[in-house]
C-alpha positions as CSV (number, residue, x, y, z in Angstrom):
1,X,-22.9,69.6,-89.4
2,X,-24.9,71.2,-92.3
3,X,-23.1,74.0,-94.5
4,X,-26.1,76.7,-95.3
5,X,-26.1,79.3,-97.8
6,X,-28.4,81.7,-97.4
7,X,-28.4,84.4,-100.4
8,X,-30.1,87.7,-101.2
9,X,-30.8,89.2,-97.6
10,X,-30.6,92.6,-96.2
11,X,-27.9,92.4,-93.2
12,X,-28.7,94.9,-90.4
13,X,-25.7,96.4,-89.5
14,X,-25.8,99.8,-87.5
15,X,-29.5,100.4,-87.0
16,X,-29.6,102.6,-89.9
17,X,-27.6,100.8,-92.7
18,X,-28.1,97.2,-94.3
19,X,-25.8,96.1,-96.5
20,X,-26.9,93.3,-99.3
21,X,-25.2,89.9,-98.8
22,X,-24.7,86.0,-98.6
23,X,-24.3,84.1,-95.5
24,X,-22.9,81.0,-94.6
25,X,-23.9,79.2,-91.6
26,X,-21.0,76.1,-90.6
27,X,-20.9,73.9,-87.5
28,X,-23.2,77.0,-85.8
29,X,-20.8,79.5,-87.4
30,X,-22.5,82.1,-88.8
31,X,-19.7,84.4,-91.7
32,X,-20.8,86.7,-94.5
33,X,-19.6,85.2,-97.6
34,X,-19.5,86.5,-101.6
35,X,-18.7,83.0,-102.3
36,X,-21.2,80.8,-104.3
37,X,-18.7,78.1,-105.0
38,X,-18.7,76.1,-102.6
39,X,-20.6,73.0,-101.8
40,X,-23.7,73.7,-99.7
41,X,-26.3,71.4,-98.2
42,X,-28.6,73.8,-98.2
43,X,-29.2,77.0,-100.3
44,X,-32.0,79.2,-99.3
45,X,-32.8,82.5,-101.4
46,X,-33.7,85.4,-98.5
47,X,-35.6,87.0,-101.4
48,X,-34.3,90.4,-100.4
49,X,-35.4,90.5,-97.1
50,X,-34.2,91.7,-93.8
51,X,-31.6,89.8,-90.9
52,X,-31.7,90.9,-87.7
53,X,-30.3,90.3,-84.2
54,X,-32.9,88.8,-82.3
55,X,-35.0,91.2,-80.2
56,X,-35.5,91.4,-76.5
57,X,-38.6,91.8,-74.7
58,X,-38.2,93.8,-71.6
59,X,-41.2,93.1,-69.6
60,X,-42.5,89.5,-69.5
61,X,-44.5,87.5,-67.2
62,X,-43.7,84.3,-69.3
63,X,-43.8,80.2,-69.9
64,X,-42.7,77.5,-71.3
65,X,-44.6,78.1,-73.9
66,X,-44.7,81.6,-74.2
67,X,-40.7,81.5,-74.6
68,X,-40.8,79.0,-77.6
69,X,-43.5,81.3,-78.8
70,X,-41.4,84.2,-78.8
71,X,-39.2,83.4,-81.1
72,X,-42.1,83.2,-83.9
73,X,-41.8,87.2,-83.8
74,X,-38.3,87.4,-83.8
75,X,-37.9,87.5,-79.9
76,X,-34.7,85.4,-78.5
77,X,-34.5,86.9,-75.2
78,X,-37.3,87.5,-72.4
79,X,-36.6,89.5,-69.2
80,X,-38.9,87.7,-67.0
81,X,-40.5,90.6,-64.2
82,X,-41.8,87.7,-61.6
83,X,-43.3,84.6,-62.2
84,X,-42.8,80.8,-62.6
85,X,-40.1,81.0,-65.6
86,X,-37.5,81.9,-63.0
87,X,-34.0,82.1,-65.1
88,X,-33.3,79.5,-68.0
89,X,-32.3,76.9,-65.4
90,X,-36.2,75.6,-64.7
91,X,-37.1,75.5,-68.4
92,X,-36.6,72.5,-71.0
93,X,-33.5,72.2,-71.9
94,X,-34.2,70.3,-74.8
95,X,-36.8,72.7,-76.2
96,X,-36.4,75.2,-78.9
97,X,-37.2,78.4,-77.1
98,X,-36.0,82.0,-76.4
99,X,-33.7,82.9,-73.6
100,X,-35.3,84.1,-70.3
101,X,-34.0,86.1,-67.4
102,X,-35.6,86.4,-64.6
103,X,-36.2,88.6,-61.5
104,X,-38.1,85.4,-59.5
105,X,-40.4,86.4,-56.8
106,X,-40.5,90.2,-56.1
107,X,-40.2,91.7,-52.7
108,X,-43.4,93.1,-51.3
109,X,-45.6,92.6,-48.5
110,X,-48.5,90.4,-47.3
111,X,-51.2,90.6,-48.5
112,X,-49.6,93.3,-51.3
113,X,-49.2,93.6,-54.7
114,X,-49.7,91.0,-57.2
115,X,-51.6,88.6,-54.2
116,X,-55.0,90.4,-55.3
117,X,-54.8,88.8,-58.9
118,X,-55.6,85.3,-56.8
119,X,-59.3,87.4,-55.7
120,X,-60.5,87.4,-59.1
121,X,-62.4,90.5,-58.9
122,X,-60.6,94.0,-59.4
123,X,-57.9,92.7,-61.9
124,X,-57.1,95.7,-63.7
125,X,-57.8,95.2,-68.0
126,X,-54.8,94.7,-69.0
127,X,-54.4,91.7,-66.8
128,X,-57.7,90.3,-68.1
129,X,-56.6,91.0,-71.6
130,X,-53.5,89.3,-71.1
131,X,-55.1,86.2,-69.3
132,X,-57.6,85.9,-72.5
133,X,-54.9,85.3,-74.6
134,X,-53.7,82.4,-72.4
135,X,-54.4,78.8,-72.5
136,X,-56.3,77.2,-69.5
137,X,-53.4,75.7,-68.3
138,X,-51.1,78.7,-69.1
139,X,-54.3,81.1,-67.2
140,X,-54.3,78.2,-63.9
141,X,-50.7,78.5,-63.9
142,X,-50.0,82.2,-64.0
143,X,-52.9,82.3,-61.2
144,X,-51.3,79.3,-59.1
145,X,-47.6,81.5,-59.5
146,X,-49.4,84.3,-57.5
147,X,-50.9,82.3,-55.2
148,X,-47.2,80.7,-54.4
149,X,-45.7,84.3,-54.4
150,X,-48.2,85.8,-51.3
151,X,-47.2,82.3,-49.7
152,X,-43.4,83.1,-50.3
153,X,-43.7,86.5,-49.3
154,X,-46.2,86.5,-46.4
155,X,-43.0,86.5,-43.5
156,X,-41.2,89.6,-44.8
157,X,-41.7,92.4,-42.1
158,X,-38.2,93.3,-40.7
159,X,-34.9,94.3,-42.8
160,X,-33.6,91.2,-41.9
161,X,-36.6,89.6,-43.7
162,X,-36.0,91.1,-46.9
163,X,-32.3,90.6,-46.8
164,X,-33.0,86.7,-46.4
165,X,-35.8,86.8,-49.0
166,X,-33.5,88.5,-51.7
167,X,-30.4,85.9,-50.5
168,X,-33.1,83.3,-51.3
169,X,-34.4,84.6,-55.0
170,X,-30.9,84.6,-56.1
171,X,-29.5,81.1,-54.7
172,X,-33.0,80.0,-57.0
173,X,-31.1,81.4,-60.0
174,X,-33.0,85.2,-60.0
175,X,-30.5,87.4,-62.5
176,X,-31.9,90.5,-60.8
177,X,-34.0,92.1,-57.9
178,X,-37.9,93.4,-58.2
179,X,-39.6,94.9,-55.1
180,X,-43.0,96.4,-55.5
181,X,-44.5,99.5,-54.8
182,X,-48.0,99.5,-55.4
183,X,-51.0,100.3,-52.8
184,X,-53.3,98.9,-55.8
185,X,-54.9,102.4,-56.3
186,X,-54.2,102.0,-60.1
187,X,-55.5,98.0,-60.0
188,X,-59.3,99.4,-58.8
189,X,-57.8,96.9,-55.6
190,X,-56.4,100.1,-53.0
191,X,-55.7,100.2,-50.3
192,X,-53.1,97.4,-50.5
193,X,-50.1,97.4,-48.0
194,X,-46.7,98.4,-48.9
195,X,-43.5,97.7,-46.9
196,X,-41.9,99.9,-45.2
197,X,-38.5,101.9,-46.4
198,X,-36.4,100.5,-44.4
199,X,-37.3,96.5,-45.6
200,X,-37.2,97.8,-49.2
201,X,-34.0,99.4,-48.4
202,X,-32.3,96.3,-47.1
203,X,-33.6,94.5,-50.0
204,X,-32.1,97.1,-52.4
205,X,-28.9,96.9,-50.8
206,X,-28.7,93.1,-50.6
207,X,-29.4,93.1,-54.1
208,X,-26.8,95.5,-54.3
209,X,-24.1,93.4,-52.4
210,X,-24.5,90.6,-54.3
211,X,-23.7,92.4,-57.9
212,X,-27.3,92.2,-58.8
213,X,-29.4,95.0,-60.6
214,X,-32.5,96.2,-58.4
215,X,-35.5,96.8,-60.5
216,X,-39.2,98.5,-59.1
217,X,-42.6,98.5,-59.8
218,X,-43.6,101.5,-58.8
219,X,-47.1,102.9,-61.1
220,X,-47.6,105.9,-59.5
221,X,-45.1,108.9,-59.3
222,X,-44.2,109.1,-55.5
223,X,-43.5,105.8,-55.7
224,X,-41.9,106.0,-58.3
225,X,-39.1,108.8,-57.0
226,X,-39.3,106.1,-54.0
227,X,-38.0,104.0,-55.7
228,X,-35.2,105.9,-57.2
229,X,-34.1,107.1,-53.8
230,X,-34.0,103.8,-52.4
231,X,-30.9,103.3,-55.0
232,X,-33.0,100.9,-57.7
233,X,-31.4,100.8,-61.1
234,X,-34.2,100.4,-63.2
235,X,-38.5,101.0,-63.1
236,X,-40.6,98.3,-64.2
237,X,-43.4,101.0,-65.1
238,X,-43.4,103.9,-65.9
239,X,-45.7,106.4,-63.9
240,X,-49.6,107.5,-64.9
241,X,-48.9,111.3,-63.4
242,X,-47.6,114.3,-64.4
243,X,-47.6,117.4,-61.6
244,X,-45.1,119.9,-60.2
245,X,-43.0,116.6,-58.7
246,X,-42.6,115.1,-62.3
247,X,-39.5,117.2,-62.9
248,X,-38.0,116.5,-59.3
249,X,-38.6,112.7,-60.5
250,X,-36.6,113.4,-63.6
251,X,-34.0,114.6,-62.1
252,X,-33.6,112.2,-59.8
253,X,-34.1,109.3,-62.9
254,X,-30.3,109.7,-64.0
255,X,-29.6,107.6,-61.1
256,X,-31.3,104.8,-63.0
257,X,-30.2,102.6,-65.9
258,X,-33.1,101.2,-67.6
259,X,-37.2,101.6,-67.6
260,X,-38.6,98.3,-68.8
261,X,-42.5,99.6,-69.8
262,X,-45.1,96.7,-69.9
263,X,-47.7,97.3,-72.2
């Protein structure tokens, strides 16, 4: 193995202090070192800039592609919010590209939230602006994904339904749980049907009782408390209102651990 020196970088330490150092990177050991001494095969001067621990980005809908990407801008882990790069086990192995967790297909209902992306007409902006950016075989794929999850998704009507979809996500290596609660009246695509409690409930609690975290999408604030009374740990949006239930909302959002906000 190769024996790097890398000299004259900023090490982030605490978020608030860097500290001015060498490295040494050995047989994928990584040691901060005042030594200069040594043999090295390589010696590259950092030219006083900055280290950092690679960044996570909390709200993907992600690739192949998109994950070797990634780490151009520092990025080494992806939390994947429903799509085709469902957990690291169905990427490249061989690849250099960030690491990717994943919630897999989302619980929701037929004919509900995300199957009106497949339409082509009503996509809200920030969709289109995000499928500009793609390639045509990254756009046909992120549309085909879609298409598969209304398939996927079309028999969940009962509690028992939702228990069996959520069993089935996480045997297909899903780190965590996403149900949706979304009638489309932000996506110009309302009225779009939403399950009932009760399913999301079971699918919440299955979640639950098999160690996994529960996320929601939820973009509007009665969904949103919904959500957080149906025991999720985490929102996938955050909501577009604010009215006399926005403090009851906060109050109830200790229960939560996380809001991953996609932009």
């Amino acid at each position: 193995m190769k024996k790097t020196l890398i000299k004259n970088i900023h090490l982030f330490k605490d978020g608030q202090n860097t500290a001015l150092t060498d490295l040494v990177i050995d047989d994928k050991k990584i040691a901060v070192t005042n030594r200069q001494d040594d043999h090295y095969d390589d010696i590259v001067d950092g030219q006083y800039g900055y280290l950092i621990p690679g960044l996570i980005d909390a709200h993907t809908h992600t690739s192949q592609d998109g994950l070797a990407t990634s780490l151009k801008f520092g990025v080494t882990t992806e939390l994947e919010m429903m799509g085709r790069a469902n957990s690291r086990k169905h990427t490249d192995a061989d690849q250099l590209m960030a690491d990717v967790r994943s919630a897999g297909m989302g619980v929701t209902a037929k004919g509900g939230h995300p199957s009106e992306l497949q339409k082509g007409a009503g996509i809200p902006a920030s969709v289109l602006k995000e499928m500009a950016a793609m390639t045509e075989s990254e756009r046909n794929a992120f549309i085909e994904a879609h298409k598969k999850a209304q398939g996927k998704n079309g028999n969940i009507e009962t509690p028992e339904d939702a228990r069996h979809f959520v069993d089935a996500q996480i045997k297909n290596g899903a780190n965590y749980v996403k149900i949706m609660l979304d009638d489309g009246r932000y996506e110009n695509a309302a009225p779009l049907p939403v399950l009932p409690r009760e399913v999301l409930q079971a699918a919440v609690d299955e979640g639950h009782r098999q160690n996994k975290l529960v996320i929601a999408h939820a973009l509007s604030q009665d969904f949103a408390l919904e959500a957080v009374e149906l025991g999720v740990d985490g929102l996938a949006h955050l909501f577009l209102e604010r009215d006399e239930k926005t403090q009851q909302f906060w109050m109830q959002l200790r229960k939560t651990t996380f809001l991953s906000h996609h932009v």
